[in-house]
N, C-alpha and C positions, 0 to 999 in steps of 0.2 A: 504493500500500500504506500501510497506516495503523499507528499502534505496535501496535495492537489485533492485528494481523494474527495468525492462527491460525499460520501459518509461520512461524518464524525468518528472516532473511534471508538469513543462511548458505545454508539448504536449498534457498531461491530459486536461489543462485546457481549450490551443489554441482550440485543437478539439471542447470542449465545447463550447465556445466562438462562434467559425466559425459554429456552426449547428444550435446554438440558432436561433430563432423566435421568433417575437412579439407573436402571437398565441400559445406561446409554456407556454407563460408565466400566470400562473392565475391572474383569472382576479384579485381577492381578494391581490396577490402581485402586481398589478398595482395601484390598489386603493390606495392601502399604500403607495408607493413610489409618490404618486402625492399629498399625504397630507405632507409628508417629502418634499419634492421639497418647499410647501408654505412656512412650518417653516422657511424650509432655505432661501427663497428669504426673508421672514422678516426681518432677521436679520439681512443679508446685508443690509440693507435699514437703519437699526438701526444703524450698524457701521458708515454710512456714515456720520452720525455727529458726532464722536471723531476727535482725532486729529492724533491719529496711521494712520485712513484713507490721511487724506492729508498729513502726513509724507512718508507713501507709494507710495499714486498716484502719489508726486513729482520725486521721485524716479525713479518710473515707465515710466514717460513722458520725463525722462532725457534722453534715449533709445532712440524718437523719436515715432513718431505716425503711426497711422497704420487705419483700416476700422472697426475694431471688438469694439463692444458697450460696455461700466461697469457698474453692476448693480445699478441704482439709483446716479449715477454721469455722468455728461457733458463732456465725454471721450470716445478718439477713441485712441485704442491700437493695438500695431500688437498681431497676434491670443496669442501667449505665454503670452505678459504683460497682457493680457484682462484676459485670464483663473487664470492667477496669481492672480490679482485685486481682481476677483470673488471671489476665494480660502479664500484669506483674510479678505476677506469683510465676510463672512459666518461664518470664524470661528474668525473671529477678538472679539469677545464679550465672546467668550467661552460660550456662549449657545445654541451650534448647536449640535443634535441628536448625540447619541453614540451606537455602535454596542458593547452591553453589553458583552459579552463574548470575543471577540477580543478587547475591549479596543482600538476603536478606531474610530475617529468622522468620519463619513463612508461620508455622504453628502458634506461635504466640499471640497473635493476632487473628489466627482464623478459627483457631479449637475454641475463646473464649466466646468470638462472636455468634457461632455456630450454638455452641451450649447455650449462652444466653438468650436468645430471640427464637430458638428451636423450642426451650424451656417454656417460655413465657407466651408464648403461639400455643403451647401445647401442639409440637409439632413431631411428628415421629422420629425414631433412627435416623431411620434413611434418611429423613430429610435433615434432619441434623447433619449424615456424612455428605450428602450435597451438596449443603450451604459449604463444610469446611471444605470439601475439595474446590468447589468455586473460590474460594477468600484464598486460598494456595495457588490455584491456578491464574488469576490476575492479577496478584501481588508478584507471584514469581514473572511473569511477562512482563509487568512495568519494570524491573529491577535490572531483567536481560538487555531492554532495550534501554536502559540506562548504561549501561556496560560499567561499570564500575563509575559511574558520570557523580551520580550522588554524592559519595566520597568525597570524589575530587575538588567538589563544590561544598562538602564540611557540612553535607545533611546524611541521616540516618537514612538507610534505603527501608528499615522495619518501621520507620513511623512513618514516613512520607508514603510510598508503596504499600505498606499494609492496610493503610484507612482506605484507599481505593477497595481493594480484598473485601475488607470489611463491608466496605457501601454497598459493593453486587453481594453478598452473599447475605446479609440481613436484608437487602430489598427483595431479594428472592424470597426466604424464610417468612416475608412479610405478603405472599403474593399478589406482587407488583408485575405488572406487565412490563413491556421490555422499555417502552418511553420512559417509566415509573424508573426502573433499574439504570435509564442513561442518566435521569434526573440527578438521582443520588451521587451516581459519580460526579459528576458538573457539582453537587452541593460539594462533598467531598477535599474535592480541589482548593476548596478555600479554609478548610480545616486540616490540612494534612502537616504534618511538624515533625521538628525534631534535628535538633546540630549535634554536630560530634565532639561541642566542646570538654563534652564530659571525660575525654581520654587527658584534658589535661594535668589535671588533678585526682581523675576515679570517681568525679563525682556523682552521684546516687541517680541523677536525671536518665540517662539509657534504663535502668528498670524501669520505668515509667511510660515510654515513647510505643513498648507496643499496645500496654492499656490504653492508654489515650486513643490509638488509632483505631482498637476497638470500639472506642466512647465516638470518635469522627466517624466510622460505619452506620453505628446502630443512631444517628443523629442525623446524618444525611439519607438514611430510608427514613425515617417521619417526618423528614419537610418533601420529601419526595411523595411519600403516600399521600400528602394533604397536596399537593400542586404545587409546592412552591417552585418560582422556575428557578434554572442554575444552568450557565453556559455546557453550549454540547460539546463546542471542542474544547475540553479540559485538557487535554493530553497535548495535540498539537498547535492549538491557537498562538496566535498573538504575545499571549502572555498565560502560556496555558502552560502545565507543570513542566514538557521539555524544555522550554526556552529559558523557563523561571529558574529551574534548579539542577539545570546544568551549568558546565563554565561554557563561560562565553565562546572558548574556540571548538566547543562538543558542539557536536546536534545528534540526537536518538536513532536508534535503528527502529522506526516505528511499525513494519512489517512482521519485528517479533514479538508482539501487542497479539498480533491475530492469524500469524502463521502457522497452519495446520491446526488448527483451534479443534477439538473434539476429538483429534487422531494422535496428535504430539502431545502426552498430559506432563503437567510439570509436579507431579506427586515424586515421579521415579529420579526429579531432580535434586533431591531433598537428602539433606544429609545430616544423617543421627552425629551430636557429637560425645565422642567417648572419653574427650577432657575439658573439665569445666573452665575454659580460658576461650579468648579469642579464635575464631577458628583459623585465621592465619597463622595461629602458634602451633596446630597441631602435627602439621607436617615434621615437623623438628622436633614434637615431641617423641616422634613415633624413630625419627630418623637419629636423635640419641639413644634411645632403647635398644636400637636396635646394634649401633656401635659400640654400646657396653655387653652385649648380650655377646658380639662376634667374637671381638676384642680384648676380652672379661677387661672393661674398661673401668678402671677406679675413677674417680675426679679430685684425688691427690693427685692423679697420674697428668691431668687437664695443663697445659702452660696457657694455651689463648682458643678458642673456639671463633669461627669465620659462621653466619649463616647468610645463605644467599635466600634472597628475597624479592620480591616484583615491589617494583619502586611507588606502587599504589598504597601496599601492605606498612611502608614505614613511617609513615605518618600517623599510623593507626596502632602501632603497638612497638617502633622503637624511638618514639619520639616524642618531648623532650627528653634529650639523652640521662640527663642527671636525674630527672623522676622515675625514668627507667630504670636504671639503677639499683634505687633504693624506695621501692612503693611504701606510701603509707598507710594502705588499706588494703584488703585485699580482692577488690574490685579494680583498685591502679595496677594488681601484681597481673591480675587477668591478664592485663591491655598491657603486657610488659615481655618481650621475646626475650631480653636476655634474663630476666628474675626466671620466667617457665622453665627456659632451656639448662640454665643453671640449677634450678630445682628439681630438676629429673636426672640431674646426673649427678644429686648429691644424694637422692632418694630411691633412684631408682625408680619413681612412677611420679603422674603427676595427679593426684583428686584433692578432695576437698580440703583432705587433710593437710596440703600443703600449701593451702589459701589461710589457718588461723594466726592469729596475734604472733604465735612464739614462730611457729616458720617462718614468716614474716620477716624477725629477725634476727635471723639464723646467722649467724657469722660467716659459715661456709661456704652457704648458699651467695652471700652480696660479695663474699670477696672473689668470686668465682664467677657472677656474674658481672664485675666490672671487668674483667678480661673477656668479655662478648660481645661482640662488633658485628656490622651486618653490609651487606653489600649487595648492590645490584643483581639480581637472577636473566640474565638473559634467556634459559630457555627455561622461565617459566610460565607454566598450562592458567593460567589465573586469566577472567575469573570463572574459567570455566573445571579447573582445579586449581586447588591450592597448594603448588608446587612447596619446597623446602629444601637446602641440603645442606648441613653441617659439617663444617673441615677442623677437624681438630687438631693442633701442634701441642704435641705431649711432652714433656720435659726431659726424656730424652733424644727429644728429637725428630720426631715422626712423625708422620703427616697420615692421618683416618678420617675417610671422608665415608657420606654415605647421604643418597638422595632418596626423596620420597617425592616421585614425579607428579603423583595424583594420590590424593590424600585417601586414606580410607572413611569408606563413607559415603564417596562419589560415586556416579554410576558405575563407572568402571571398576570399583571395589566395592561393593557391598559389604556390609557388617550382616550378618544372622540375626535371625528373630530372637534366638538364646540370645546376644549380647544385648539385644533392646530389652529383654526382660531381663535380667540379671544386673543390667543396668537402673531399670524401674525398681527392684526390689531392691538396693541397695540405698535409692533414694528417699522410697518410703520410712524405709526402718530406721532412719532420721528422724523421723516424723511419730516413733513407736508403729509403725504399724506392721503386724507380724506376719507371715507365711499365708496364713489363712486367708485374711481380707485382703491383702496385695493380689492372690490370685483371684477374689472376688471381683475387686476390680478390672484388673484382664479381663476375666471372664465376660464382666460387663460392657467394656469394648469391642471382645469380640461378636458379640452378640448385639451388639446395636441396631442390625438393619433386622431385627427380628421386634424392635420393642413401637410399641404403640404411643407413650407418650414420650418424649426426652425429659420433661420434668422428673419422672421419676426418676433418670440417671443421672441428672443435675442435683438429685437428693442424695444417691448414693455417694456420690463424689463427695458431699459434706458430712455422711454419714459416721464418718471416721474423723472428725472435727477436733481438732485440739487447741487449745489457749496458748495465743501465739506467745514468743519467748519475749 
């Protein structure tokens, strides 16, 4: 499609949207988005014991209460705070799935919206997995045809991109015809947010940007159910989001907005992450492992570590150089390549446990990662993987290097439905929750396009509620 195009893209997509069917959808991209769904219920589960959680739910409750349940907290919210809560709660850890090529954590924003307005519709399963493969499939397309643009331009591609997601998949859930579905996007477009200033400091704001774009979805279907108008070319106009938030010497691939729309789904684009850090870090997490594993590499043995990197990726996680360094939180260690890479090669892995107060500041770990420098990756697959490769000079002398082309997670590498579950139960029982209701929940996932209301699963989800920390 060309700017010229006689269509809006909206209308491209509305149409698409309003004609979808569950039946339409393979079954192989249901499967997938209901192993995504677990991940992401885990880790809200796992958020619920920091403390960003109850700094938000207070927040959230200040508004006043409402009927709609939060995942794994003792909370009733009106339907917006509840999908907020959700939003936050998913990606509050920063280890919620990432739509590799649009760069942007696609579940965060579409599992909450889907739940929510599926909930509150009293709307079934399936149409619950609908809405969210719709919020995943138009989030991820604005993000591809951004090409890593967002970034560049110092906007979040899960707040900006996801409220779009959001807009078609609660206008659908809201059965809006396909005008009703272009509306929203067009409202959409003037609600969508979100800067990346937060990497300079770690500050608390990115947990926030994918509820929020939930809160812009479920807010541009009810000006859209009631008529309100809202420009149709959102996407390509004048001043419509490519032009706005990209840099000036970008312009969008706009063709992958709507190419192969219904045949090409962006579920299988989607990538489980298996360390809760930035997902440009994981490459190098995987590609230290696997140089101490070869190697039987100590990090006495460490002199200076090289990792090569797509010159997109350094702004986002090795820069400013001296915050990297030495983080003060451990939301700044997330966004930090050389603290990660450092920290897997003093530990041996990288989870949560090497996000608390005392890792943090670990002696070994900072002095080990102030000898971690980074440098241009000319042949890396970004963003369509997230390339990596690690050169280590050992003290005595030796140069071990080792690449990880395409990260795992990508299409090209798949993770198993075991590591998404073992992954989920690990997150849960954070949360206390044991063996038994961790598989109830699976179970309740998998079983979604068999259930008649989704409120009910919207209950189950809170059913295991605890006071947050």
């Amino acid at each position: 499609m060309s700017e010229t195009s006689a269509r809006p893209l909206s209308l491209v997509v509305a149409d698409f949207a309003a004609g979808l069917r569950y039946g339409d959808v393979p079954s192989a991209v249901v499967d997938q988005a209901k192993m995504l769904i677990v991940d992401a219920l885990g880790i809200a589960y796992a958020s619920t014991t920091f403390s960003f959680a109850t700094s938000a739910a207070a927040a959230l409750q200040s508004f006043g209460g409402g009927d709609q349940p939060v995942i794994g907290l003792p909370l009733r919210l009106g339907l917006r705070d509840a999908a907020m809560m959700n939003g936050l709660l998913i990606h509050g850890l920063d280890y919620d799935d990432t739509h590799l090529a649009g760069v942007v954590h696609v579940s965060a924003t579409a599992l909450p919206t889907a739940m929510g307005v599926a909930a509150a519709r009293h709307r079934s399963g399936r149409d619950l997995l609908l809405g969210y493969i719709l919020a995943v499939e138009v989030a991820g397309r604005i993000g591809a045809a951004a090409a890593g643009g967002f970034h560049r331009a110092g906007f979040h591609p899960t707040g900006v991109a996801g409220a779009f997601g959001c807009a078609v998949a609660a206008a659908r859930l809201d059965n809006l015809a396909a005008d009703g579905i272009a509306t929203a996007q067009g409202f959409a477009g003037s609600l969508a947010s979100g800067t990346m200033e937060f990497t300079e400091r770690g500050a608390w704001t990115k947990r926030a940007h994918a509820g929020w774009a939930v809160v812009c979805g479920i807010t541009a279907a009810a000006f859209a159910r009631e008529g309100f108008v809202s420009p149709a070319e959102v996407y390509e106009g004048r001043f419509g989001l490519f032009r706005t938030h990209l840099p000036e010497s970008e312009s969008a691939d706009l063709e992958a907005m709507t190419r192969d729309l219904g045949e090409q789904w962006q579920i299988p684009e989607v990538a489980v992450k298996l360390y809760p850090s930035c997902h440009f870090t994981h490459a190098f997490v995987d590609a230290a492992l696997e140089l101490q594993r070869r190697e039987s590499l100590r990090a006495d043995d460490i002199d200076t570590v090289t990792c090569l990197i797509h010159r997109d990726a350094v702004p986002v996680v090795c820069e400013p150089r001296a915050r990297k360094l030495v983080p003060q939180s451990d939301y700044e260690a997330k966004f930090s390549l050389p603290f990660v890479v450092a920290s897997t090669f003093v530990h041996g892995r990288f989870s949560l446990n090497e996000l608390s107060d005392e890792a943090l500041g670990d002696p070994h770990v900072l002095a080990l990662a102030s000898r971690i420098t980074d440098s241009d990756d000319p042949l890396s697959g970004y963003p369509h993987a997230y390339s990596g490769e690690v050169i280590v000079r050992t003290t005595s002398g030796r140069e071990l290097r080792h690449r990880e082309q395409i990260n795992r997670g990508a299409v090209e590498r798949p993770i198993s439905v075991a590591d998404v579950v073992d992954k989920f139960v690990a997150n849960v029982e954070l949360a206390g929750i044991g063996e038994r209701e961790a598989q109830r929940i699976v179970d309740a996932v998998l079983s979604l396009d068999r259930l008649d209301d989704a409120a009910d699963f919207s209950l189950l989800m809170a059913g295991t509620a605890r006071t947050p920390a």
